[in-house]
N, C-alpha and C positions, 0 to 999 in steps of 0.2 A: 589572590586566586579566587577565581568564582565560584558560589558553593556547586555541590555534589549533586548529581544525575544521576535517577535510579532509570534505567533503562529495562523494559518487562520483553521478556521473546526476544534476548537482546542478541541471538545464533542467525533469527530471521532475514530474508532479502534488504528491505526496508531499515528494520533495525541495525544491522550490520555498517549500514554505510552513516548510520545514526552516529554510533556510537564513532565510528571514525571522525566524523563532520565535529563531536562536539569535542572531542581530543584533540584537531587542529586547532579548537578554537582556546583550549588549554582549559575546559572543565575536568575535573574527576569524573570516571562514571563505572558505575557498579553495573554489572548485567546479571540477569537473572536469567537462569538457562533449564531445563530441567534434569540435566544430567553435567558433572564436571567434564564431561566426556565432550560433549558438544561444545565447551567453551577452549577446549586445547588448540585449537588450530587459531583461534581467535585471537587467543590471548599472547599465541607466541608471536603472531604479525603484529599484532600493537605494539609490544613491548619492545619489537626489533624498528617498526617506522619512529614508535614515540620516545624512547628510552629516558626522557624526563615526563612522558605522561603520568600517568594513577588511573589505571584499570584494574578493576578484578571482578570477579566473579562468582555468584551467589545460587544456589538451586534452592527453588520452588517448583516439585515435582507437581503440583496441580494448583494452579492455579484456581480453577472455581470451587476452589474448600474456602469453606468461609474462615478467617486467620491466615491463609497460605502467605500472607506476607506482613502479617507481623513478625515476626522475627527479624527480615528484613531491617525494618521499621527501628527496631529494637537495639541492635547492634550498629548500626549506621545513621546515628544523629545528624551526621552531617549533612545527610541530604535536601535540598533545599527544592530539586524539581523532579517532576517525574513526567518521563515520555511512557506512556500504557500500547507498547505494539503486539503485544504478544493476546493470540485470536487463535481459534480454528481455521483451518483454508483446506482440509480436508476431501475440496469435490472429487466427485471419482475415487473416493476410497471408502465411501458407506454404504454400508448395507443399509435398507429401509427401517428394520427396526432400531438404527441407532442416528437417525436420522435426525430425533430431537436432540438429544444427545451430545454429540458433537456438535451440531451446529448452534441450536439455541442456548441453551444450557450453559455449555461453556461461554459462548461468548459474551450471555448478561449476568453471568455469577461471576469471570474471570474479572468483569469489569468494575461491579459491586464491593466486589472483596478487595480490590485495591484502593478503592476508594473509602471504604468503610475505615481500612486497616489505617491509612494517611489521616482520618479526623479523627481516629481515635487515638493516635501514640503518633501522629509527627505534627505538630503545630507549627513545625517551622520550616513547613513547603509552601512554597510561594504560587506555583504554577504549577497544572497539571495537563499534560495534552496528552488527548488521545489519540489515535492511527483510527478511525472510520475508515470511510470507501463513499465513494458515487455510487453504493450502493444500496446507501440508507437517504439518498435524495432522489435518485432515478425513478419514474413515475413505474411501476411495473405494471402496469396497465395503460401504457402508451399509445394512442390511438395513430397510426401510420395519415400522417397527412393533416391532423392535429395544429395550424398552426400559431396558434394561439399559446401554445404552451411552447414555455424557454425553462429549461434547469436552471436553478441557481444556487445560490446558498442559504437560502429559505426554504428550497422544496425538501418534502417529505417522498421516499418509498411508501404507496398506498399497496401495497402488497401484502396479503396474511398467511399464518402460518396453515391453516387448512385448504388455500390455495396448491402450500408449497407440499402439501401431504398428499392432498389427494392423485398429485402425478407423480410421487416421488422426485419432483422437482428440486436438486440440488445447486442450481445455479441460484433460483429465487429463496431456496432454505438459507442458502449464507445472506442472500439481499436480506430478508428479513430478519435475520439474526442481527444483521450490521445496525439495522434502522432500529430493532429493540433495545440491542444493548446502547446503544448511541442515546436514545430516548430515555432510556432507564438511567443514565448520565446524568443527564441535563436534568432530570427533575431530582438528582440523588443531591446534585449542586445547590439546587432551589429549594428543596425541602430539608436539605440536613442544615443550612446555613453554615457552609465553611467557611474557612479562613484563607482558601488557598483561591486564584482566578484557574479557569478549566475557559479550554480551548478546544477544537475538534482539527485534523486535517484529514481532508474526503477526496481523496486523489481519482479516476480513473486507471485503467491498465496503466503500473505502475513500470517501465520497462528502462534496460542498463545492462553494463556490463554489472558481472559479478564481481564481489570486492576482493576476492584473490584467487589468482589464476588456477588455485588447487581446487576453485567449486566450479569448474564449468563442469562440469557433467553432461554425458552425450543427453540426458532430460534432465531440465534447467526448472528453478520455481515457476511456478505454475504460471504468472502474470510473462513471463519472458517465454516458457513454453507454448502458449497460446501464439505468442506472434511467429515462431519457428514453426508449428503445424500450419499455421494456414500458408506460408509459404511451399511448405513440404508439401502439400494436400492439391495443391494447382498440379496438374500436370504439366510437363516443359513445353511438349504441344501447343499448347492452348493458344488459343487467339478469341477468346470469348472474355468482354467482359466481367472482371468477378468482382461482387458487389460482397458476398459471406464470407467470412465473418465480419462487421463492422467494429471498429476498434475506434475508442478515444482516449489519447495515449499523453501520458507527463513522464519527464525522465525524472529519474528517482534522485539526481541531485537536485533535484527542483522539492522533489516533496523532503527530504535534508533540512533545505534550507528553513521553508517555513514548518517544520517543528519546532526550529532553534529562535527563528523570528516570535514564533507565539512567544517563548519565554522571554528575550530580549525587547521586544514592542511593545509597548502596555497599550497600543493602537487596536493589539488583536486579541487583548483576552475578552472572551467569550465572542470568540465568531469561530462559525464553522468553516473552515480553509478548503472551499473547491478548488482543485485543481487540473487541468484541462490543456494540454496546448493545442488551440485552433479546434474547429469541427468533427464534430465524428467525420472517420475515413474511412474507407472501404480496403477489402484486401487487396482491390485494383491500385490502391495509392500505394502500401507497401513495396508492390512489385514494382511499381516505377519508380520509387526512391531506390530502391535498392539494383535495380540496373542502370540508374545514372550515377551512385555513387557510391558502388563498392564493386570494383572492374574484376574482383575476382569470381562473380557470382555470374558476371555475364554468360550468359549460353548455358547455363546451373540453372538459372529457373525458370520458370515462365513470365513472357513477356502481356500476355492476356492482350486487351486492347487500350491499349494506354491514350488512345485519344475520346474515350466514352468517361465518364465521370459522374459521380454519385448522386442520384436525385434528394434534394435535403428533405422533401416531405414523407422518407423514410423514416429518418430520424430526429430526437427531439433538438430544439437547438438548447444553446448553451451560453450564460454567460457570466464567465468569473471576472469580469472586470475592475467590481468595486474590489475585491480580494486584493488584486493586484496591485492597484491606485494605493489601499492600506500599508500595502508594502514597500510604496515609495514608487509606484509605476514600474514594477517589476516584471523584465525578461522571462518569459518561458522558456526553455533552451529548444531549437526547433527540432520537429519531429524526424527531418531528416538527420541531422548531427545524433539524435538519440540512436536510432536503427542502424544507424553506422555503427557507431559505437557497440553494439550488442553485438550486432554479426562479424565483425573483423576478431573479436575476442574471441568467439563460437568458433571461426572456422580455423582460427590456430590449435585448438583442438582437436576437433570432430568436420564432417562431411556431413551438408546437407544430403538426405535422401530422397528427392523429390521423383515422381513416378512419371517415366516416358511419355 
């Protein structure tokens, strides 16, 4: 049996389908939740798919205290990896004064403190990957038309925190949270000299169905709710063009996989794992995936002008290739099969409300 996975934010979108992805694969995994409450729904669907798995579950009510996971640490020897998903995603719910707060604070202390707590009381973790975003590599000062510059998995978020203060700018406060605590990582790996390989995965709008039909909620996590409003937000009317919001979108078993691959590949420790399937798109592309292939939705949305298409020196280009190549030339699952996927679960539920 392969050693034990500590999984952090293990209730989260992301994590969820983690801790599932590495139960198929027949690891143990502990998740860390911050209430036993959040972990009841989780733990009775594993234990009814897995019923020779080993799940359980762990509360660390705060994460960025410094110690909040020694104990962890302490009582669970056996742990040999640790996937770190558990962050702030708080947009739209801060007030300005708590702005540092949530967003920095917790997400370079939550990441410190696990790291700190693994070199001091576990010696016998092999691999650490952490959950980033394309938000601690996206230029955030992108010049439109720019075309010299390509994303990769070298670039940095040039974005600061008194940018992200002086507008109350919450979209750029989590980019720059992502890109500190991510940074504060890498040098915590390089200057504490551990014993463990660290890995990064830096996905894009992360988007999927939900991992059990009790979470679809008429509002869905925040990365699957963005591509529901900007459908909902077209009028049915329309025949214009819509280019806002632009989306660059990985199905979340894609980002699954390579967390499990960082620990399994010894190809990919210490690389940062963008992921990306194909070009930024427009909400224009959405709407034409989703009227050629999901017949329920036909005459539900808007059809906009599906023969106009996205000018690229809007947006930056992209390329994860070598990522992929590392992976064995690895499949992205395409973005139509992902949005299918998302909406056909959605609307066994709920009704989109899109406005006349």
């Amino acid at each position: 049996m392969p050693g034990a996975v500590l999984v952090s934010g293990s209730n989260g979108f992301i994590a969820g389908h983690l801790v599932d992805g590495l139960l198929a694969k027949g690891y143990p995994v502990i998740g860390t939740v911050r209430s036993m409450k959040k972990s009841e729904p989780f733990l009775k669907y594993f234990e009814k798919k897995y019923p020779e798995g080993k799940i359980q579950y762990v509360i660390v009510e705060r994460i960025d205290e410094e110690g909040a996971f020694d104990q962890v640490f302490k009582d669970h020897p056996e742990i040999e990896y640790v996937m770190h998903c558990a962050a702030s995603t708080a947009i739209g719910t801060t007030k300005e004064a708590e702005l540092k707060n949530v967003f920095l604070k917790a997400s370079v202390n939550g990441t410190l403190s696990i790291l700190k707590s693994i070199k001091k009381l576990a010696p016998q973790v092999k691999n650490v990957v952490m959950t980033s975003s394309i938000a601690a590599m996206a230029k955030g000062n992108f010049t439109k038309g720019d075309e010299s510059y390509v994303l990769n998995n070298k670039s940095w978020n040039d974005s600061t925190w008194e940018q992200a203060e002086k507008k109350h700018d919450q979209l750029k406060a989590y980019a720059v949270a992502k890109t500190t605590a991510e940074r504060s990582a890498w040098d915590f790996v390089k200057n504490e000299k551990v014993n463990f390989k660290f890995s990064t995965v830096n996905p894009n709008v992360v988007v999927g169905p939900q991992l059990m039909e009790e979470q679809v909620d008429k509002v869905l996590n925040s990365s699957n709710q963005w591509i529901i409003d900007a459908v909902q937000k077209v009028n049915l009317s329309s025949t214009s063009f819509q280019v806002m919001p632009v989306f660059g979108i990985v199905d979340v078993k894609d980002v699954v996989n390579f967390h499990i691959f960082a620990i399994e590949q010894e190809s990919m420790a210490g690389w940062r794992l963008l992921l990306q399937e194909g070009p930024f798109i427009s909400t224009q592309s959405i709407l034409n995936s989703l009227n050629e292939n999901v017949p329920q939705l036909r005459g539900k949305i808007a059809k906009g002008d599906p023969t106009e298409t996205l000018d690229p020196k809007l947006v930056p280009k992209i390329d994860v290739s070598n990522v992929l190549e590392t992976a064995g030339d690895y499949k992205l699952t395409p973005i139509d099969e992902t949005l299918k996927a998302l909406f056909e679960q959605y609307l066994k539920h709920h009704t989109l409300e899109v406005a006349p």
